[in-house]
One Martini backbone bead per residue (centre of mass of N, CA, C, O) as a GRO file, in nm:
protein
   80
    1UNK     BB    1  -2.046   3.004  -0.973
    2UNK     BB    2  -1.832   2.771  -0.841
    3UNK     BB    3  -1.675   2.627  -0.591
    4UNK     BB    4  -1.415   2.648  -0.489
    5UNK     BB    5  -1.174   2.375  -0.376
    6UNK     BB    6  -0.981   2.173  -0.207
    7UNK     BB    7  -0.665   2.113  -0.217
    8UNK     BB    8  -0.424   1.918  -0.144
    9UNK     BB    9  -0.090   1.876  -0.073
   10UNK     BB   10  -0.111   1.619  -0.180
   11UNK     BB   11  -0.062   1.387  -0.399
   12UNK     BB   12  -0.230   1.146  -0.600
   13UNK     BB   13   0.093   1.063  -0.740
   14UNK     BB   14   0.360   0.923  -0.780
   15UNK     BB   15   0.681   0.814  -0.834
   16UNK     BB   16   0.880   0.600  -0.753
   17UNK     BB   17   1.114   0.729  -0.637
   18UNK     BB   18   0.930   0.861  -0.413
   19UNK     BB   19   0.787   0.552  -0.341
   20UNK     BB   20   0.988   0.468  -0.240
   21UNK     BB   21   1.120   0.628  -0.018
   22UNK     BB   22   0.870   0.637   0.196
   23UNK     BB   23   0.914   0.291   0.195
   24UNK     BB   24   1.243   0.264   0.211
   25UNK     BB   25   1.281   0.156  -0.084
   26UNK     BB   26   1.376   0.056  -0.384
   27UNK     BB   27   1.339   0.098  -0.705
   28UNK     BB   28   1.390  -0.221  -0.775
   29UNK     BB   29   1.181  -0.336  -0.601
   30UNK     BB   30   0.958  -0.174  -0.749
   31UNK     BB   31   1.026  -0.314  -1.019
   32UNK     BB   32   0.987  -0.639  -0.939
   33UNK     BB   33   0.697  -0.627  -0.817
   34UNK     BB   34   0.573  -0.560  -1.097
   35UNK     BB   35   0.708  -0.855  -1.223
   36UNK     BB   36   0.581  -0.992  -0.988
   37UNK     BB   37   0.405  -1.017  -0.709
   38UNK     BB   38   0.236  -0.783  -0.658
   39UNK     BB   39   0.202  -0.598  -0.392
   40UNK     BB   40   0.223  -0.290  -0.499
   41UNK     BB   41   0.009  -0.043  -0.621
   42UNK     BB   42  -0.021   0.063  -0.965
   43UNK     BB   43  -0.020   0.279  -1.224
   44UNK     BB   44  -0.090   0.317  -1.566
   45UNK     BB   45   0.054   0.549  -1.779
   46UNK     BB   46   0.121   0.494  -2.017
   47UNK     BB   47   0.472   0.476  -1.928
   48UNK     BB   48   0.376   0.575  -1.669
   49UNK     BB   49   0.440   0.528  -1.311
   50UNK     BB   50   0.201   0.541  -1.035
   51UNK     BB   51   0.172   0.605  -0.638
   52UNK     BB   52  -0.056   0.555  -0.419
   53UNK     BB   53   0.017   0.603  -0.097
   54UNK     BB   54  -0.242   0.530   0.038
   55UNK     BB   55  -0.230   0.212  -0.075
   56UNK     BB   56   0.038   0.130   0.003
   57UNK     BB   57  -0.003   0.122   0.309
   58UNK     BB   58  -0.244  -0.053   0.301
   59UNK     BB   59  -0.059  -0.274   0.192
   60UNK     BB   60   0.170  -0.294   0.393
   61UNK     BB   61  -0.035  -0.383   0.624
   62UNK     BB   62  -0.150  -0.648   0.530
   63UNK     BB   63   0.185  -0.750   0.559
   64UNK     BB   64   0.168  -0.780   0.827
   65UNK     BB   65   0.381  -0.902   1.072
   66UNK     BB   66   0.365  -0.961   1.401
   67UNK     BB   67   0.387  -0.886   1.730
   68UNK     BB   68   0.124  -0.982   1.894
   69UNK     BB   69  -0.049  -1.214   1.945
   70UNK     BB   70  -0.339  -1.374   1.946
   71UNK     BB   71  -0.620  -1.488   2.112
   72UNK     BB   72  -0.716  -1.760   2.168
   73UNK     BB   73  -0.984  -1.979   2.147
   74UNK     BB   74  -1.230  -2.177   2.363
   75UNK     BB   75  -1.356  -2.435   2.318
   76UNK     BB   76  -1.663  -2.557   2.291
   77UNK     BB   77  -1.833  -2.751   2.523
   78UNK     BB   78  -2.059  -3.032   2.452
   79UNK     BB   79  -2.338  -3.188   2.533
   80UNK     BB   80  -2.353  -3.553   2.495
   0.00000   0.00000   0.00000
């Protein structure tokens, strides 16, 4: 007999709904992100869209803007 394996507390895939709650926005903006931008990425399963909150996040660092600068990189000058 093979062995119980432990299931994760959190789902794999939330609704909407859910996915709007998590990342603060209404669910009007992931259903137009859906038909223009995907910028958030999610699964269609029949008629059914579910996200994936892992990759949401994922998704929404790649977008993060502002913070402390890059530090500047120092022209290397050669001799010539």
């Amino acid at each position: 007999m093979p062995e119980a394996f432990a299931v994760e507390a959190a789902p794999i895939a939330v609704d909407e709904v859910q996915a709007a709650k998590a990342i603060s926005l209404s669910v009007h903006w992931l259903r137009m992100d859906r038909r223009t931008k995907r910028l958030i990425p999610f699964y269609k399963v029949g008629g059914a869209i579910r996200y994936n909150l892992t990759r949401v996040r994922e998704a929404l660092a790649a977008l993060e803007e502002g913070g402390p600068p890059k530090q500047k990189r120092t022209p290397s000058h050669r001799a010539g």
